[in-house]
C-alpha positions in Angstrom: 26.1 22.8 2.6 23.2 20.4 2.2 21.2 19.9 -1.1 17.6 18.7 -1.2 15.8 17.7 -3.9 12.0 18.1 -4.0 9.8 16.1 -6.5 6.4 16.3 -7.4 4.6 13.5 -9.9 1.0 13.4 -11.0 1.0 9.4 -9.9 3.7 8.5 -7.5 5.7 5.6 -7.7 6.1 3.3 -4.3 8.5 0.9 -3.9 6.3 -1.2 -2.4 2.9 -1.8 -0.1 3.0 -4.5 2.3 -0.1 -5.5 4.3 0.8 -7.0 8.1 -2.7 -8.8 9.7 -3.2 -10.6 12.8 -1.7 -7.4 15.1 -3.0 -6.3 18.6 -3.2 -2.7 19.2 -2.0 -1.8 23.3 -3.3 2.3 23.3 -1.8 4.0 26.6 -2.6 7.7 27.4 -0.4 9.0 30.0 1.0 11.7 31.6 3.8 13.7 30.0 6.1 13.3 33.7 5.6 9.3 33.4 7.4 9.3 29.9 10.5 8.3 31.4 9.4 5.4 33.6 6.9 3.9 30.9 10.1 3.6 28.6 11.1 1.3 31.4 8.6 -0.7 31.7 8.4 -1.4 27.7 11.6 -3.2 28.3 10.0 -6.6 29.9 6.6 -6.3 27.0 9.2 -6.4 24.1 11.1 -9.1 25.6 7.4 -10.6 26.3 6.1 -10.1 22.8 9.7 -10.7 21.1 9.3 -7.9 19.1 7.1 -4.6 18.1 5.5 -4.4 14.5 5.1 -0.4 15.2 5.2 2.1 18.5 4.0 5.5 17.6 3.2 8.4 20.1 1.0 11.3 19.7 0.9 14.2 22.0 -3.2 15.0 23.2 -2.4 17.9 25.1 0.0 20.0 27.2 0.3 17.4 29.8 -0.7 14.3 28.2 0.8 11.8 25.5 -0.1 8.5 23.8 1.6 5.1 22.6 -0.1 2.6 20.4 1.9 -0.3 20.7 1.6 -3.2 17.8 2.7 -6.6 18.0 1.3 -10.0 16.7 -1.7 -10.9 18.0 -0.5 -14.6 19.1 1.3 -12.5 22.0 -1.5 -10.9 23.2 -2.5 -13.4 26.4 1.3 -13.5 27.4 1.5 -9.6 27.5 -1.6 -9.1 29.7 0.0 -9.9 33.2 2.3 -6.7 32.0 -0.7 -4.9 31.8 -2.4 -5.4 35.1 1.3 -4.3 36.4 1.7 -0.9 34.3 -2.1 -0.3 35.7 -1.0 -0.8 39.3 2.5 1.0 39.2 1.6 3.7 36.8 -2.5 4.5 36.9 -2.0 3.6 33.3 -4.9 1.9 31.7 -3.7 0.3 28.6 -6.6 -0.2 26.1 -6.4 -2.9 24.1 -7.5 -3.5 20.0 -7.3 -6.7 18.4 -6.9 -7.4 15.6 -5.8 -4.8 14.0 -4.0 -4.4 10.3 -1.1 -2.5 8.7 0.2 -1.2 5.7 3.8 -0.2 4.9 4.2 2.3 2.2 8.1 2.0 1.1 9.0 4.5 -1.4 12.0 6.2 -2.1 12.5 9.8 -0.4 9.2 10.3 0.9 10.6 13.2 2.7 11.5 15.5 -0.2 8.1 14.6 -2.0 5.1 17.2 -1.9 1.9 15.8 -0.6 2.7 11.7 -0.5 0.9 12.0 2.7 -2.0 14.2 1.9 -2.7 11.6 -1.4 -2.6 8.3 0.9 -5.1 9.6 3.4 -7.5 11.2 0.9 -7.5 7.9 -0.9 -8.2 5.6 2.1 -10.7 8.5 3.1 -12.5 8.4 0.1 -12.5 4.8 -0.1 -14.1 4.6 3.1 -11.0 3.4 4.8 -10.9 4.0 9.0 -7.4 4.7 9.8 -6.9 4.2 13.8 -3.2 5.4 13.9 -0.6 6.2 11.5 3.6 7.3 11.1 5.6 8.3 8.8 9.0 7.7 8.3 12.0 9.5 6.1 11.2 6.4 3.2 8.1 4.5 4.8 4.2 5.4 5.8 2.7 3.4 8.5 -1.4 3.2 8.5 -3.1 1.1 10.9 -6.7 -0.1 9.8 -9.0 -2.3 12.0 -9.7 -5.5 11.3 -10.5 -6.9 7.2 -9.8 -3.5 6.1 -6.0 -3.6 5.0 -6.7 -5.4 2.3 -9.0 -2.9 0.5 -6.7 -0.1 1.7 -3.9 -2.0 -0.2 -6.2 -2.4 -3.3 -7.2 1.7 -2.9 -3.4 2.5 -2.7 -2.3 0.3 -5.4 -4.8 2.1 -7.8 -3.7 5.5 -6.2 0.0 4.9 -6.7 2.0 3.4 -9.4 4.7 0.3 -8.0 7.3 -0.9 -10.6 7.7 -4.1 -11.7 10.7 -5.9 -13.2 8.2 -7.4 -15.4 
């Protein structure tokens, strides 16, 4: 038997909100059947660009799906030949965004807390804040802004949430 806990709070607390700058955005929509051999050709970009910041997928429709791929922005040239493959091999014509920003939202249990998610996009939505991708995680939100906009995303969510300090 499994017990869960489920907490609401008028101001959350976060653990933490961690801004990431300097990213390039790789967007690939693809078909559904092709899942299995684009996971294969990830392999050679994250030995290329030593390392993803974030890899989300969405679904568009029955047949179709799409990765947004971040990784630092220095990497960006070096990953292109990979590209021009993945076009060739696949018909897949990765689009690229750069830069492009991120903030972490580390809190504890996000999963068994009503309506983190709903506060976090109604405050960057009412703070004028374009969000380009997002995930969430059991303990972590992912938003991804462009470009000079995770900084007043951070400011809007450090008014909107409460973070401890050992002060």
């Amino acid at each position: 038997m499994e017990t869960i806990a489920v907490y609401w709070e008028s101001k959350v607390k976060v653990y933490s909100i961690i801004q990431v700058t300097e990213l390039t955005l790789v967007r690939l929509i693809f078909p559904l059947m092709l899942t299995e051999k684009l996971g294969e050709a990830l392999v050679p970009l994250e030995h290329t660009v030593r390392r993803f910041e974030l890899v989300t997928q969405d679904y568009i429709d029955s047949s179709h799906s799409q990765f947004n791929l971040f990784f630092q922005q220095s990497m960006q040239k070096t990953a292109e030949g990979i590209f021009d493959k993945w076009e060739n091999l696949m018909q897949v014509k990765p689009a690229l965004i750069s830069p492009v920003e991120l903030i972490y939202l580390h809190g504890p249990h996000f999963q068994d807390r009503f309506g983190i998610v709903e506060t976090v996009f109604s405050a960057l939505k009412g703070g004028g804040i374009e969000v380009i991708a997002s995930g969430c995680a059991g303990t972590t939100i992912y938003v991804a802004t462009p470009h000079r906009q995770a900084k007043p995303a951070s400011q809007i969510l450090r008014e909107t949430f409460i973070i401890p300090s050992t002060n």
